[in-house]
ZAMAR-489117 format. One record per residue (C-alpha): z, x, y. Coordinates in pm, whole numbers, padded with zeros to 5 digits, always signed. Layout:
<nodes>
ZXY...
</nodes>
This chain:
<nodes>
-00632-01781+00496-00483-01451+00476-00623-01126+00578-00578-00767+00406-00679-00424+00530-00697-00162+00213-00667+00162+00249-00614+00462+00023-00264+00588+00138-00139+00933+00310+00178+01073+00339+00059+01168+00685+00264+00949+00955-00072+00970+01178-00285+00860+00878-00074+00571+00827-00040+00476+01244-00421+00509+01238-00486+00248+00973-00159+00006+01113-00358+00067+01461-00666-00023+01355-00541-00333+01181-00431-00429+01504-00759-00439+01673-00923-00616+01406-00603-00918+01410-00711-00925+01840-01076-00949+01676-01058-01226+01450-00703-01388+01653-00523-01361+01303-00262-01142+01150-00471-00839+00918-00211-00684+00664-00198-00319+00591-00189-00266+00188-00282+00101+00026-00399+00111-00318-00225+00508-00353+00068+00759-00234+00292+00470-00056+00304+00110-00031+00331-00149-00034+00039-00180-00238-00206-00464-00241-00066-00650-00527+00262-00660-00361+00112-00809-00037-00063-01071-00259+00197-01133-00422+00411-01161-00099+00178-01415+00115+00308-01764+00194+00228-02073+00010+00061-02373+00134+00346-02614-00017+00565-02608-00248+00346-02831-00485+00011-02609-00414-00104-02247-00474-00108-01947-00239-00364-01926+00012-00674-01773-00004-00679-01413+00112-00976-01191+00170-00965-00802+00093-01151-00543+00306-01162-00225+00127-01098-00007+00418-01350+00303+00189-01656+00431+00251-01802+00433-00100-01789+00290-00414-01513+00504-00572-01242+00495-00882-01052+00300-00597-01246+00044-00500-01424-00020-00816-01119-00013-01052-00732+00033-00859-00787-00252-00636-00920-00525-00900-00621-00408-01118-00381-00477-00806-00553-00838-00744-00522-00899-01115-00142-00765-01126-00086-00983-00828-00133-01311-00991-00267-01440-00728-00535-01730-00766-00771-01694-00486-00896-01361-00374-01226-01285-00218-01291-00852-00257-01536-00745+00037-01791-00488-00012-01632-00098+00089-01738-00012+00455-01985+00215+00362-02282+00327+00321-02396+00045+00560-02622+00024+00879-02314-00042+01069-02108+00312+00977-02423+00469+01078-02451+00365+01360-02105+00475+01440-02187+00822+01289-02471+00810+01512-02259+00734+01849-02008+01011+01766-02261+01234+01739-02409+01197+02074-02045+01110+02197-01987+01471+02100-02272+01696+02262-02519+01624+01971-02873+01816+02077-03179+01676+01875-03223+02063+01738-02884+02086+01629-02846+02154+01240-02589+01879+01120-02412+01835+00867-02211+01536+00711-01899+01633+00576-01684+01360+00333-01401+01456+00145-01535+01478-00172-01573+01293-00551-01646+01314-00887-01754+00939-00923-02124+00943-00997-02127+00598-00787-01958+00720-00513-02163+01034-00487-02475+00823-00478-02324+00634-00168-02241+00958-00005-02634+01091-00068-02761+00724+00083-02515+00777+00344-02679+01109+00447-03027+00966+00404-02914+00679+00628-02799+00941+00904-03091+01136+00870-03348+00827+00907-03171+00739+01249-03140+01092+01382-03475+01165+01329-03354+01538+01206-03272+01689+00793-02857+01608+00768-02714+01790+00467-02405+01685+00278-02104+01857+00232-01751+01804+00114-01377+01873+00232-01248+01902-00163-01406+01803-00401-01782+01879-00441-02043+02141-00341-02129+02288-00121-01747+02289+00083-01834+02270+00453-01777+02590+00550-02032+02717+00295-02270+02456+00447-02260+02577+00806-02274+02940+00701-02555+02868+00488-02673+02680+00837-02648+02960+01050-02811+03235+00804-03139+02974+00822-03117+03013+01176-02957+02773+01320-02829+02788+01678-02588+02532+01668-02425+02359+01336-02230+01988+01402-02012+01883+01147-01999+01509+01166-01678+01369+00993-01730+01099+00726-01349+01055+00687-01152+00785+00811-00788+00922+00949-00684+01210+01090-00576+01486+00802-00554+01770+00572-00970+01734+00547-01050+01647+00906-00859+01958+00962-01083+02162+00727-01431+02022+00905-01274+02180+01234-01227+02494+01050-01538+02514+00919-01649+02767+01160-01898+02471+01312-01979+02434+01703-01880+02060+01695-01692+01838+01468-01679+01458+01522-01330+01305+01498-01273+01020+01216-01481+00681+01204-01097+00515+01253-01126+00615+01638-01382+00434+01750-01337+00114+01797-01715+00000+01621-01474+00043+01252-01247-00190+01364-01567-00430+01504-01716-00392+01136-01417-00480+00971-01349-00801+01175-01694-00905+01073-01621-00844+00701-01341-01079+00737-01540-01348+00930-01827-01330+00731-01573-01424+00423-01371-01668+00551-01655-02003+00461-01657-01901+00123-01530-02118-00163-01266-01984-00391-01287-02009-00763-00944-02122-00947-00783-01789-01047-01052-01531-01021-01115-01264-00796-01506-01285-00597-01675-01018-00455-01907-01011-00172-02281-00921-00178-02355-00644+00028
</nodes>
C-alpha cells in the first residue's frame, strides 16, 4: 500500500517544508512512508509519484496507493487536476480521499486555534480563505463558515485573501464600523504565505496561524489514510471515498 499527501504547490520554501513536515507526522501516525506530490507550481506531481511507486513483482501490477487531497474544498484541483494526474499516471489501483474540508474535524481545529489565540465569546470573527471562483468550492467555504459558527455559538462571516468578496480587510473594517471591539481573523489556509500574510495585515486584533501547524491536520489526515487502507481496488480505475 502506498501513501500520497497532495497538495497544491508554492514556490515558497516554508510552504513546501510545511507540507514535507506535516507528511512526516502523519508517516509516525500511520508507521508508513506518506509521499509529498503537488498537483501545481513544482513537482513532482502526483502522476509522477504514481507512476514512480514500486511494484509488487515483476509478474504483478503496482500497488495500491491511496490519495489524500491535502485541500480544504472541492475546487478545479481536486475535482479535475488530480483525476487527470491519476489517469496520466497509468496506474491501476488508486483510491482518491475526500478534500480535508469542510468536515467536523477542520472545525474543530478552527475552533482550538481560536481559543489557542485569545478568542473572547464577544469577539466579531471572521474566517478568512484565500479565495475561488468554483461555485462548488464556494459552497464548501459558506458550510465551512456555518460549521464554525454552529460550534462557536457566535455570527462568523466569510472573507477572502484573493479572490472573492468581501477581501479581509474590508471585512474587519466593515466589523469595526458595526461596532465591534475586537475583530479575529481566523485563517482557513493551510501554509504559511503570500495570503496568511494578508490576514495579518488586515488591520484585525488576532489572526490564527495556518491549519498545517497544529498537529490535529496531520491527526485527520492519518485517519483518511487508515480509514482507506480495507478497501478493495477495482482493476484500473480510480475510487473515491464517501465523505
Amino acid at each position: 500500500m502506498s501513501l500520497i499527501l497532495t497538495a497544491h504547490g508554492t514556490r515558497r520554501p516554508g510552504g513546501v517544508a510545511m507540507i514535507g513536515d506535516l507528511a512526516a507526522q502523519v508517516s509516525a501516525l500511520v508507521d508508513q512512508t506518506v509521499h509529498v506530490a503537488f498537483v501545481d507550481v513544482l513537482g513532482p506531481t502526483p502522476s509522477e509519484v504514481l507512476a514512480r511507486l514500486p511494484q509488487l513483482s515483476p509478474a504483478q501490477s503496482a500497488q495500491p496507493a491511496i490519495v489524500v487531497p491535502a485541500f480544504l474544498s472541492r475546487g478545479y484541483h481536486v475535482r479535475c487536476d488530480l483525476p487527470a494526474h491519476v489517469a496520466a499516471s497509468g496506474h491501476p489501483h488508486v483510491t482518491v480521499t475526500p478534500a480535508l474540508g469542510p468536515s467536523r474535524q477542520i472545525t474543530r481545529i478552527l475552533a482550538r486555534q481560536l481559543v489557542e489565540s485569545g478568542w473572547r465569546p464577544e469577539d466579531s470573527v471572521v474566517l478568512a480563505a484565500a479565495g475561488t471562483s468554483d461555485h462548488r468550492a464556494l459552497a464548501d467555504l459558506h458550510a465551512a463558515r456555518a460549521r464554525l459558527s454552529a460550534l462557536i455559538g457566535s455570527h462568523v462571516q466569510l472573507a477572502f485573501a484573493a479572490t472573492g468578496r468581501p477581501d479581509v480587510r474590508a471585512a474587519v473594517a466593515r466589523a469595526r464600523r458595526r461596532g465591534a471591539r475586537r475583530v479575529v481573523v481566523v485563517s482557513y489556509l493551510l501554509a504559511e504565505g503570500l495570503f496568511q500574510e494578508r490576514l495579518r495585515a488586515s488591520g484585525a486584533d488576532l489572526v490564527t496561524p495556518p491549519l498545517g501547524d497544529h498537529p490535529g491536520l496531520a491527526q485527520l489526515i492519518a485517519q483518511r489514510f487508515r480509514r482507506a487502507m480495507p478497501c478493495r481496488f477495482g482493476s484500473r480505475q480510480m475510487q473515491h471515498m464517501p465523505k
